[in-house]
C-alpha positions in Angstrom: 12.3 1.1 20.6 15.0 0.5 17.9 12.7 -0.2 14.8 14.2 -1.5 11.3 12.2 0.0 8.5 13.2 -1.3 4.9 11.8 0.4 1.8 11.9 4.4 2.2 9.8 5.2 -0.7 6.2 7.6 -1.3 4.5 5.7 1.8 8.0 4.8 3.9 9.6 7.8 4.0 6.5 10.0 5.9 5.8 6.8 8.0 10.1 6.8 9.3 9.3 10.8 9.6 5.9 10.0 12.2 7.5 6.9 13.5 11.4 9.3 14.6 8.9 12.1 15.4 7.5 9.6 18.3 10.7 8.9 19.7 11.6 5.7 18.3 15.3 5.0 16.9 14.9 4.4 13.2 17.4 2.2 10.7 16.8 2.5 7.2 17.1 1.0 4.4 16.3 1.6 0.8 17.2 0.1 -2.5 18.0 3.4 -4.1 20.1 4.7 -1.3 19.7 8.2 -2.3 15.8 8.3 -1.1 16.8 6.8 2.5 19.6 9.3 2.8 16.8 12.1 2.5 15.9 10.7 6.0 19.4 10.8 7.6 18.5 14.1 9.8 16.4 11.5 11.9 17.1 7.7 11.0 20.2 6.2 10.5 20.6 5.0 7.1 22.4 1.5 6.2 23.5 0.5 2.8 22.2 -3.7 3.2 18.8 -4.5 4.8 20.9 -7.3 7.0 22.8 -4.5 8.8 19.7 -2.4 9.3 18.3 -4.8 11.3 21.1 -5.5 13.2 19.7 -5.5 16.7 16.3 -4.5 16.0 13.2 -5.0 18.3 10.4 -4.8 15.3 11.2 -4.9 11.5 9.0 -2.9 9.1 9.1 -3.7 5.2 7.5 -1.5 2.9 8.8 -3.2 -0.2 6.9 -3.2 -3.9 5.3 -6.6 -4.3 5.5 -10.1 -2.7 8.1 -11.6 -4.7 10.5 -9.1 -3.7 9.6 -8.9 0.2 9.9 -13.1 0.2 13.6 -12.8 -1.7 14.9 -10.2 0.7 13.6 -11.8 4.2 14.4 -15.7 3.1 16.5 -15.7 0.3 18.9 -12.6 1.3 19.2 -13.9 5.1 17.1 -10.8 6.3 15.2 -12.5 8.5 17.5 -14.9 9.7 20.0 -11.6 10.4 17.6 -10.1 13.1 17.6 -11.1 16.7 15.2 -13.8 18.1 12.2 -12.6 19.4 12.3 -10.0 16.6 9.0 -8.8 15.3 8.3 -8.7 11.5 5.8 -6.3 10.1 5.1 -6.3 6.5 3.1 -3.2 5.9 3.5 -3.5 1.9 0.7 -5.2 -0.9 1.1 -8.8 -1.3 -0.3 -12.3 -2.2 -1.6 -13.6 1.1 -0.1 -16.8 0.6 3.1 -15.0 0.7 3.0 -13.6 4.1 1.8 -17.1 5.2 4.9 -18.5 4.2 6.9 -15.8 5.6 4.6 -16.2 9.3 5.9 -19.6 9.1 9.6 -18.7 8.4 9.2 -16.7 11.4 8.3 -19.4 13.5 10.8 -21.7 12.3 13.3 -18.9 13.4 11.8 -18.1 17.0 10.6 -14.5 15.3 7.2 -12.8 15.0 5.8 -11.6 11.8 2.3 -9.9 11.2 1.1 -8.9 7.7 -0.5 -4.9 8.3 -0.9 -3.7 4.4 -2.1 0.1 4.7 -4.9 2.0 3.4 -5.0 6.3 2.8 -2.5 6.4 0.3 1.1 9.5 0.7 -1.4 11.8 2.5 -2.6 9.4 5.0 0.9 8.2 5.4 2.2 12.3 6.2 -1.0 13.4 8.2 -0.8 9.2 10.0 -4.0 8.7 9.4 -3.4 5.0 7.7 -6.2 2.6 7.9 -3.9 -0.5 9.4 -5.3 -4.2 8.0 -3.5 -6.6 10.8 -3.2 -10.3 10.2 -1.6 -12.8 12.6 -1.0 -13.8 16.4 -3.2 -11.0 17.9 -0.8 -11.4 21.1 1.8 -9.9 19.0 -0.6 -7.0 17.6 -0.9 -6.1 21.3 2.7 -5.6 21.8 3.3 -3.5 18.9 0.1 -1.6 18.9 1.4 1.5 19.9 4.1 1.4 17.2 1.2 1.0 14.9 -0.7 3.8 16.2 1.8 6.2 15.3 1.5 5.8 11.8 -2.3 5.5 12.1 -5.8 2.9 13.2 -4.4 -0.5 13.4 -7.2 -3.2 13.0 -6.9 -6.8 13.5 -8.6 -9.2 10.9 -7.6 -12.9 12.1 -4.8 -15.1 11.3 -1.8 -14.7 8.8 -2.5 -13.7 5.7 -5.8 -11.7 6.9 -4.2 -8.0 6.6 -3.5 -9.0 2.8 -6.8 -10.3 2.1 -8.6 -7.3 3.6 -6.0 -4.8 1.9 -7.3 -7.0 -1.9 -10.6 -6.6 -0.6 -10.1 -2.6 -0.1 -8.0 -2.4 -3.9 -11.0 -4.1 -5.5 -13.5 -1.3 -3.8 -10.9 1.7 -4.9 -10.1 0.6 -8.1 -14.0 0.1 -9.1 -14.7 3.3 -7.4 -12.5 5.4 -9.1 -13.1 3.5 -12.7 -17.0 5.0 -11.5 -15.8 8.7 -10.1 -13.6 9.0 -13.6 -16.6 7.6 -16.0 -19.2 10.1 -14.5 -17.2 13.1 -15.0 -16.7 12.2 -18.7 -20.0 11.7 -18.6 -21.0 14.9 -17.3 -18.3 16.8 -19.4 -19.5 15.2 -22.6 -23.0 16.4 -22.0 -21.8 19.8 -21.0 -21.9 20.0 -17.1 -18.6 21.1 -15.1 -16.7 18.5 -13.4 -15.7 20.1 -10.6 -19.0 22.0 -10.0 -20.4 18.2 -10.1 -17.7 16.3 -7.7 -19.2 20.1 -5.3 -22.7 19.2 -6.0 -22.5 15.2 -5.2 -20.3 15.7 -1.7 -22.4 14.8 1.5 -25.2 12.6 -0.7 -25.2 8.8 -1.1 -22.6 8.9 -4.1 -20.2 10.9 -1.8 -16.3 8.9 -0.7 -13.3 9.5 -0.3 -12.4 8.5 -4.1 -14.7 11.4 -4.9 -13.2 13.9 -2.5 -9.6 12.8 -2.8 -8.9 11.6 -6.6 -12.3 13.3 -8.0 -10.5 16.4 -6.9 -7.3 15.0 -8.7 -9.0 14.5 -11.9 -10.6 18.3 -11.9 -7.0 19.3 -11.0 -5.4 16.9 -13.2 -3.0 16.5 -11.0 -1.8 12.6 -11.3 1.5 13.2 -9.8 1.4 9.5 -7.8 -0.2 8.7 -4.3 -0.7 5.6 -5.4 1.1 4.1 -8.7 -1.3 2.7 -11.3 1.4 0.0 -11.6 0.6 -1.1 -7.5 -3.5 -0.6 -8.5 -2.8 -3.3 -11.2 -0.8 -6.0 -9.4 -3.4 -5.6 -6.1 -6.1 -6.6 -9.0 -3.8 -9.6 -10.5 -3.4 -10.8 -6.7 -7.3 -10.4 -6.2 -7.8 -12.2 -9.2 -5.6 -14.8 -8.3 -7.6 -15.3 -4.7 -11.0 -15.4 -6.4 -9.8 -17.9 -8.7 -9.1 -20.5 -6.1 -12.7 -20.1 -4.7 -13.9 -20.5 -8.3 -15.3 -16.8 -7.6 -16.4 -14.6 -11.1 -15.7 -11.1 -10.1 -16.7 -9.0 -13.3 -16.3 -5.6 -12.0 -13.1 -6.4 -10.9 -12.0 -7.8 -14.6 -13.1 -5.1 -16.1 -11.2 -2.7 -13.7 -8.1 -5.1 -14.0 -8.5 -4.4 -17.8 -8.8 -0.9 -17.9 -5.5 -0.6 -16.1 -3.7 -2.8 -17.7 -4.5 -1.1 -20.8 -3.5 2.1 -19.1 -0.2 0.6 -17.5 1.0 -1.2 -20.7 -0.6 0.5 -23.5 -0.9 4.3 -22.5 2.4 4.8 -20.4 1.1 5.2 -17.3 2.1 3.2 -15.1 4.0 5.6 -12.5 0.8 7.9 -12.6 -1.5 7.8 -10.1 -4.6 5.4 -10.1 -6.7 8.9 -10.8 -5.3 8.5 -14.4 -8.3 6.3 -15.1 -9.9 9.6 -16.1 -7.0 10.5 -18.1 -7.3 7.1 -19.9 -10.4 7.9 -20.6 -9.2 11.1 -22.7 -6.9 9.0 -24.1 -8.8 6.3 -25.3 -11.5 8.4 -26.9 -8.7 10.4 -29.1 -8.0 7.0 -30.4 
């Protein structure tokens, strides 16, 4: 199957490396060229999105944030470039509203388009073990299911825009969790007790996740080299926000979460670090 894939970056480029690896005839795309080129030994790499999906049967974007995935499929003629019949799946963190629009541009164009925002971070991307949040005409899920297996469990959540709404649902639970994970090791080190003999001690009891046993070990390592930008954590919490808000919902977990990265992001440079760096905000904050 000849499968478009725009946006080649941390999550992209394993998800082109599983999706060539299964057989599958892969055009790329990336805005900095140079990281798409890395690919070239199994995808064919373009230097526009328009001629990437040139003849594509399903068109993957893994782009940043919404604004940027609407401009390049409506306003940059992606969209309209592909063939009809086409199948658009956005795989990449935005508002749901915006891949409602983009469902109904689709339709307009006699095209398919599912929003499937991913869960598991770079490692679940390399070992394909991505939790898949589907939205849209479950017909077209069917068709494209095995695509979507590839790269890891696809589930389907309801109509356009669902897939967004459960990814904002999964952000609020990792970014509180790991606000928790980082807070209790501070805790623990300020009182004298070894973090990483702690994250040891609490693995297989009721305070036991993956946040512990995944970015708990990051924080013991400090290693915050980025799986997940704190810059993505923040605008998933701005979009979450902004989807509470119209329900008249008070979420205060989730401000304060939103708050403690933004302070992070904008105030202590971290921004391209991964969301583990809560812990190393922490540090931060308290030599202030």
């Amino acid at each position: 199957m000849q499968i478009a894939f725009l946006g080649t970056g941390l999550m992209g480029a394993p998800m082109v490396r599983n999706l060539a690896a299964a057989g599958h005839d892969l055009h790329i795309w990336n805005r900095s060229l140079e990281k798409a080129q890395a690919l070239s030994g199994f995808a064919t790499v373009y230097e526009t999105p328009i001629e990437a999906v040139d003849g594509a049967d399903i068109v993957i974007t893994m782009l940043s944030n919404g604004p940027v995935t609407e401009h390049m499929l409506r306003e940059q003629g992606v969209m309209a470039a592909a063939p009809s019949n086409a199948i658009f799946i956005n795989m990449g963190s935005v508002e749901p509203d915006c891949d409602r629009h983009l469902s109904a541009l689709a339709v307009s164009q006699a095209k398919h388009y599912l929003d499937a925002p991913v869960s598991g971070g770079v490692h679940g991307a390399e070992e394909a073990t991505l939790t898949i949040l589907v939205g849209g005409d479950k017909a077209v899920m069917d068709v494209v299911e095995p695509v979507l297996t590839v790269m890891g469990t696809p589930h389907y959540l309801g109509p356009a825009g669902s897939g967004q709404v459960a990814k904002l649902a999964n952000q609020m639970i990792v970014a509180i969790t790991i606000g928790a994970v980082a807070e209790s090791f501070k805790l623990a080190e300020s009182a004298g007790c070894d973090p990483a003999l702690l994250r040891t001690a609490l693995r297989g009891g009721f305070a036991d996740s993956k946040i512990l046993e995944l970015h708990g070990k990051r924080m013991v390592d400090r290693d915050f080299e980025p799986g997940g930008r704190s810059s993505i954590q923040l605008k998933d919490l701005h979009n979450v926000l902004a989807l509470a808000a119209e329900s008249n919902l008070d979420l205060p977990m989730t401000v304060q979460a939103k708050d403690a990265f933004t302070d992070l992001v904008e105030q202590h440079g971290g921004g391209d670090l991964d969301h583990s760096a809560y812990y190393l905000w922490l540090e931060r904050k308290a030599k202030i």
